[in-house]
RODO-2510 file (C-alpha; in nm, 4 decimals, decimal comma):
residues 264
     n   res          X          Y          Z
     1     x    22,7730     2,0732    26,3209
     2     x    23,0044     1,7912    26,1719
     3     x    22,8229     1,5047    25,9404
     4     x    22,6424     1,2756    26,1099
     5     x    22,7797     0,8794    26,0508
     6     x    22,5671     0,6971    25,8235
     7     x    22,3691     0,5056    26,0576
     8     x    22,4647     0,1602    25,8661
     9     x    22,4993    -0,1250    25,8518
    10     x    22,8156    -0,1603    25,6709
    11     x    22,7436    -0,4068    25,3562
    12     x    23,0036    -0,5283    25,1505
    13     x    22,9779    -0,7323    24,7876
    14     x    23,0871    -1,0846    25,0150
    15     x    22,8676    -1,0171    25,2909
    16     x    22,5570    -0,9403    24,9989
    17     x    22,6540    -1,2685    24,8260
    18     x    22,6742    -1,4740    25,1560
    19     x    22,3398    -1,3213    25,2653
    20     x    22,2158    -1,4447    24,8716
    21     x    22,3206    -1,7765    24,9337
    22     x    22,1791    -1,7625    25,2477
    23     x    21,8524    -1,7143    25,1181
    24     x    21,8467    -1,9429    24,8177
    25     x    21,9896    -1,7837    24,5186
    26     x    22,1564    -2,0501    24,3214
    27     x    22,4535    -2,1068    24,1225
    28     x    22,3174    -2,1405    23,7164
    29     x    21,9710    -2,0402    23,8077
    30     x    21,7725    -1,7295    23,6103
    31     x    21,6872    -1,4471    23,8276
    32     x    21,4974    -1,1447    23,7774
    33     x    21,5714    -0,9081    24,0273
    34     x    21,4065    -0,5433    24,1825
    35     x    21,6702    -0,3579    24,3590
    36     x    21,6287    -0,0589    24,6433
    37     x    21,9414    -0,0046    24,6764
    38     x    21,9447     0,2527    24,9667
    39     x    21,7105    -0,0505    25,1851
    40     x    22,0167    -0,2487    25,1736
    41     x    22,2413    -0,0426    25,4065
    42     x    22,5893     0,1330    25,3849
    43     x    22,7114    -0,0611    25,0368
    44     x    23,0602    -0,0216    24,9960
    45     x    23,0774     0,0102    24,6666
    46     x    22,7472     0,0965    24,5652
    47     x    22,5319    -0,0530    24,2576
    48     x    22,8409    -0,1798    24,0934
    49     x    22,9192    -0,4282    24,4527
    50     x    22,5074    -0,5415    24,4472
    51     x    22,5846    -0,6331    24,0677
    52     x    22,9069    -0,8317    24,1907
    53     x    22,7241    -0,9956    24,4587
    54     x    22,4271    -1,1018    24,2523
    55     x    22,6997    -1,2187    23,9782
    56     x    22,8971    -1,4367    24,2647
    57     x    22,5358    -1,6110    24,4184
    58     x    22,4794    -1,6773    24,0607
    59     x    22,8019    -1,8073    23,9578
    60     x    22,9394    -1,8316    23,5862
    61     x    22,6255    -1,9998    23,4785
    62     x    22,3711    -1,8078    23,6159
    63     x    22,1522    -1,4803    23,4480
    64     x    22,0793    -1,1841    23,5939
    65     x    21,8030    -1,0240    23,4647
    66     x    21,6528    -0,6338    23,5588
    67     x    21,3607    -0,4271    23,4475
    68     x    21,5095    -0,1041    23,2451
    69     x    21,2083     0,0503    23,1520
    70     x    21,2423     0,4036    22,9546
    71     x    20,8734     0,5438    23,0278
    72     x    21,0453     0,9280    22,9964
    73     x    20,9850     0,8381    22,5887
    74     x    20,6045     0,7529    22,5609
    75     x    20,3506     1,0365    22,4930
    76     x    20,3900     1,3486    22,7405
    77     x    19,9672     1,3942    22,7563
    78     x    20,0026     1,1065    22,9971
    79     x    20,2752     1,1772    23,2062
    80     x    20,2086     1,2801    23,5933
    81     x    20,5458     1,2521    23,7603
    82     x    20,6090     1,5244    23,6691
    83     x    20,3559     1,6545    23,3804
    84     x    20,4443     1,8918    23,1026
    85     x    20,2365     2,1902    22,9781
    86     x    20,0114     2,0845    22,7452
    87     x    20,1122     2,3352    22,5142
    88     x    20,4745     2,1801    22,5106
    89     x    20,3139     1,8456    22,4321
    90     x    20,3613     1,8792    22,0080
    91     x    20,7169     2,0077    22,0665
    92     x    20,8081     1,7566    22,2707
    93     x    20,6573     1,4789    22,0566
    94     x    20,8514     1,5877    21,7640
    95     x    21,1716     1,6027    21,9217
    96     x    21,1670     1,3173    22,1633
    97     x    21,4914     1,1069    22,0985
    98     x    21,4199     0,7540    21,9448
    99     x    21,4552     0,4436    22,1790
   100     x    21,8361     0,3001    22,1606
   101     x    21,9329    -0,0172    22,3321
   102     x    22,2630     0,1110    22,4100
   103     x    22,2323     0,4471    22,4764
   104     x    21,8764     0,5260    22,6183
   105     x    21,8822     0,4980    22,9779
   106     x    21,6454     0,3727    23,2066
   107     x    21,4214     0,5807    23,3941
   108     x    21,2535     0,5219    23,7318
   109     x    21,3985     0,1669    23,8277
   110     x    21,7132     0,2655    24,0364
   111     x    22,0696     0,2834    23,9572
   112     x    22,1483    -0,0982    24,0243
   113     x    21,9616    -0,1789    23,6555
   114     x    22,0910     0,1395    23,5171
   115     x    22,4372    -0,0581    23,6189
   116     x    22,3232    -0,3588    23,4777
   117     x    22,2248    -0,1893    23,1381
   118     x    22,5732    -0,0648    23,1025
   119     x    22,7854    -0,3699    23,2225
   120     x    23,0475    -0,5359    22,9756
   121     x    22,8123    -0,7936    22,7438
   122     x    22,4665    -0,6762    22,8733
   123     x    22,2043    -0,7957    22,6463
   124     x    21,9040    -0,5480    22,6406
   125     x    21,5637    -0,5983    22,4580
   126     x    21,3611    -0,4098    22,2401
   127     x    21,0418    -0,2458    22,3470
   128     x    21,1150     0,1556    22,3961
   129     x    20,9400     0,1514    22,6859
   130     x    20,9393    -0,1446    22,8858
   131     x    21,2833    -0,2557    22,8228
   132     x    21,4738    -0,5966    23,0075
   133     x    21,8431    -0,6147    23,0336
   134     x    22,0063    -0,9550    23,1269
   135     x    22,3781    -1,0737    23,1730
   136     x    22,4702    -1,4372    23,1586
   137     x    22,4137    -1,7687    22,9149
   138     x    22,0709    -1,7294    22,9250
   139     x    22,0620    -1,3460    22,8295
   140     x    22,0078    -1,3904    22,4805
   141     x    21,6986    -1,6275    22,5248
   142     x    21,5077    -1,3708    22,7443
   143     x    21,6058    -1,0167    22,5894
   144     x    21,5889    -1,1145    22,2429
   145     x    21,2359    -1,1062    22,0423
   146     x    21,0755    -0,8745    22,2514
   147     x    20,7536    -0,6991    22,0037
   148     x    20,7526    -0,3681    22,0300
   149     x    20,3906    -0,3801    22,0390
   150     x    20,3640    -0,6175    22,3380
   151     x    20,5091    -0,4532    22,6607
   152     x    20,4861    -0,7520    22,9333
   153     x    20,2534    -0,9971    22,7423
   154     x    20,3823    -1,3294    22,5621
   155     x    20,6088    -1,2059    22,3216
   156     x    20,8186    -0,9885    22,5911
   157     x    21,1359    -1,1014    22,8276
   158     x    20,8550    -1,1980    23,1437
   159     x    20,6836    -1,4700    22,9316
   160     x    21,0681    -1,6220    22,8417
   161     x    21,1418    -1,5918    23,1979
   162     x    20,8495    -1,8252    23,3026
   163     x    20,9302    -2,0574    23,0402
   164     x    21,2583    -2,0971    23,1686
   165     x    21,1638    -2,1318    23,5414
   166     x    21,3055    -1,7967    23,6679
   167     x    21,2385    -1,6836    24,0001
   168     x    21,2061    -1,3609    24,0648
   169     x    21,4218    -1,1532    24,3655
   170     x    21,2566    -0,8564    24,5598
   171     x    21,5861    -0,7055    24,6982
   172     x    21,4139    -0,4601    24,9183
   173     x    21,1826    -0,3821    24,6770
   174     x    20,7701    -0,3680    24,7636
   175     x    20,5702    -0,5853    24,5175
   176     x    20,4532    -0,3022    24,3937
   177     x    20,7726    -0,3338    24,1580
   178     x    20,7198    -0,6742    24,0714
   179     x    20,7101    -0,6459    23,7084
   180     x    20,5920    -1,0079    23,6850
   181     x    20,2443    -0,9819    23,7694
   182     x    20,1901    -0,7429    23,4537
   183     x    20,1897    -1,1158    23,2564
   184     x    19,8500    -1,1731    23,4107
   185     x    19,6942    -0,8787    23,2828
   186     x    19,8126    -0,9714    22,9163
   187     x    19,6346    -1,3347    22,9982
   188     x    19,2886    -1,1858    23,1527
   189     x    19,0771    -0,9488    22,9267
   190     x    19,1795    -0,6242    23,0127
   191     x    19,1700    -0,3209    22,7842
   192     x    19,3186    -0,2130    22,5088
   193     x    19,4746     0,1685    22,5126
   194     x    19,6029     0,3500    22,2429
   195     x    19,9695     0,4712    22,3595
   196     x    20,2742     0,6384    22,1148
   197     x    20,6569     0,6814    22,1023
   198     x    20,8927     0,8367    21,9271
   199     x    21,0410     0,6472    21,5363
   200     x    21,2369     0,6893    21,2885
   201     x    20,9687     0,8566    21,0785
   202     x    20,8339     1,0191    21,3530
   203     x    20,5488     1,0055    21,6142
   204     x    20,4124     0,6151    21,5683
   205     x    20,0519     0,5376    21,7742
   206     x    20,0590     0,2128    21,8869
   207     x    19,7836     0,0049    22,0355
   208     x    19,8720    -0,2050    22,3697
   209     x    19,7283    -0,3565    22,6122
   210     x    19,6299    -0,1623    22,9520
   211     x    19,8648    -0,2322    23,2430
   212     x    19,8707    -0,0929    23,5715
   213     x    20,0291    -0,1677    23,9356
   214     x    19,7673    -0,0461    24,1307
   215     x    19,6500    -0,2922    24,4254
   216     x    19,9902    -0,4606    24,3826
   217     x    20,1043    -0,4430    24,7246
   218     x    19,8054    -0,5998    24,8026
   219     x    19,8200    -0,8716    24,5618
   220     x    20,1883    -0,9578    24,6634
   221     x    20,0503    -0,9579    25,0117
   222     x    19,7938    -1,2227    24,9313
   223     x    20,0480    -1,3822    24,7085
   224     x    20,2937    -1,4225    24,9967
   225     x    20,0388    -1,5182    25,2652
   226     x    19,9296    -1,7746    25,0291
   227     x    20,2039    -1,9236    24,8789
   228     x    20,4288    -2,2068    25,0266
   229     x    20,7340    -2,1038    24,7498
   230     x    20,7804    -1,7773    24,8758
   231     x    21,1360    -1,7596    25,0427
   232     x    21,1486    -1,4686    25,3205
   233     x    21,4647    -1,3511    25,4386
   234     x    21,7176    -1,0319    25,4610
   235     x    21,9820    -0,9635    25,2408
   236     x    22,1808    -0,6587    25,3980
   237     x    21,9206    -0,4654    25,5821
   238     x    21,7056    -0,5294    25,3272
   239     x    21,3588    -0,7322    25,3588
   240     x    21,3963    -0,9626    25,0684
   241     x    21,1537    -1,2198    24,8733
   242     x    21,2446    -1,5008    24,6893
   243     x    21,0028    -1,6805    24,4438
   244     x    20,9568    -1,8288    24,1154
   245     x    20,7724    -1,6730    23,8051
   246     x    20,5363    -1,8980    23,6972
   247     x    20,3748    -1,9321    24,0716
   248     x    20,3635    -1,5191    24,0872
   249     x    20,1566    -1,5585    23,7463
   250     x    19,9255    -1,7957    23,7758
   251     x    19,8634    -1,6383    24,1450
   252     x    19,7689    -1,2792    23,9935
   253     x    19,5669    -1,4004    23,6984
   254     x    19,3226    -1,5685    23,9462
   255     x    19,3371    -1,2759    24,1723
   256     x    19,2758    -0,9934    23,9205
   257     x    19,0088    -1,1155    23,8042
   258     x    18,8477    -1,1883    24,1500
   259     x    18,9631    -0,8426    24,2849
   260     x    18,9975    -0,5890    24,0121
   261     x    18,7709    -0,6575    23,7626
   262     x    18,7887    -0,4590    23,4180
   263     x    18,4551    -0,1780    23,3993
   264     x    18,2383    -0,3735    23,1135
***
């Protein structure tokens, strides 16, 4: 049988900028964005023509800013997708590679950050897990100083973001990617959970805070129901959200503590 056409539509990096523009995204502003790249449609060009696109609605003085998390180098006794044998566990510890800005890539985020991460004067930021990477004026301000001991709390890229009044782009993405609403949990007593990674002088514990996205979808849902500064549109074939930081933050710290309280 002969291969079926893809079933479309046809998106090209000028149609995805005029649908940006369309929906709000300004020239100069500071956007953090969550890509699905295969909700958009049939993207000539791929990753690299969403990056264009996002780069043209945000003109020369605009940032671009993407999650690039690594989570493939934190301890294996907690990994579930997929787990390891527990008796690989002290093998795999001691020869885990150590987190590198430039050459560790990111792991369960899509290929449009991966393209991000790797584009010509990228800035990335430091946490081995939970990495940022930005392009722009503004990249410095939100990728450098991230602790390496504070995932998505105050001294990470998300806190820099609010302070700069980014707004944050779902690009076919559920909320249940919207990385955003982990700054609440840092501002609401959660727990604390020990966690590790891989160092120079080998396997270094580490103490962080707990973070988790469960009940995010319906958190966004409320959020967006809610919430007068939430910008609906499409973008491709893509359902797409629009909306500042700070109002996704102070929304969630309210709500988690109304609707997921912490066990005492």
């Amino acid at each position: 049988m002969p291969t079926p056409l893809p079933d479309g539509p046809l998106v090209t990096r000028s149609s995805l900028a005029a649908d940006l523009r369309a929906l709000g995204v300004s020239p100069g502003e500071t956007l953090l964005v969550h890509t699905s790249l295969s909700s958009l449609g049939w993207v000539n060009g791929g990753a690299v023509a969403v990056v264009q696109a996002l780069r043209d609605a945000l003109g020369a003085t605009g940032t671009l800013v993407v999650p690039t998390q690594s989570g493939d180098l934190t301890d294996p006794a907690g990994w579930g997708n997929p787990p390891v044998p527990r008796e690989w566990w002290e093998a795999v510890r001691a020869t885990m590679p150590v987190y590198d800005p430039a050459t560790t890539a990111s792991r369960g985020v899509g290929i449009v950050p991966e393209t991000v991460r790797t584009w010509p004067g990228a800035l990335r930021s430091a946490h081995p897990h939970t990495s940022f990477a930005a392009l722009g004026p503004r990249a410095a301000a939100v990728a450098e100083g991230h602790a390496t001991d504070c995932r998505l709390g105050e001294r990470s890229p998300l806190a820099r973001l609010e302070e700069l009044g980014a707004r944050v782009l779902l690009l076919g993405a559920g909320f249940d990617a919207c990385t955003c609403f982990h700054l609440a949990e840092y501002r609401i007593p959660f727990q604390v959970q020990d966690a590790g990674r891989p160092g120079p002088a080998g396997w270094e514990p580490v103490t962080e805070v707990a973070i988790s996205a469960d009940r995010f979808d319906e958190l966004g849902a409320d959020f967006e129901r809610d919430t007068p500064t939430v910008v609906r549109g499409r973008v491709g074939a893509a359902r797409t959200r629009l909306f500042p930081v700070a109002d996704a933050v102070a929304y969630a710290e309210k709500w988690l503590v109304r609707e997921r309280p912490q066990p005492m």
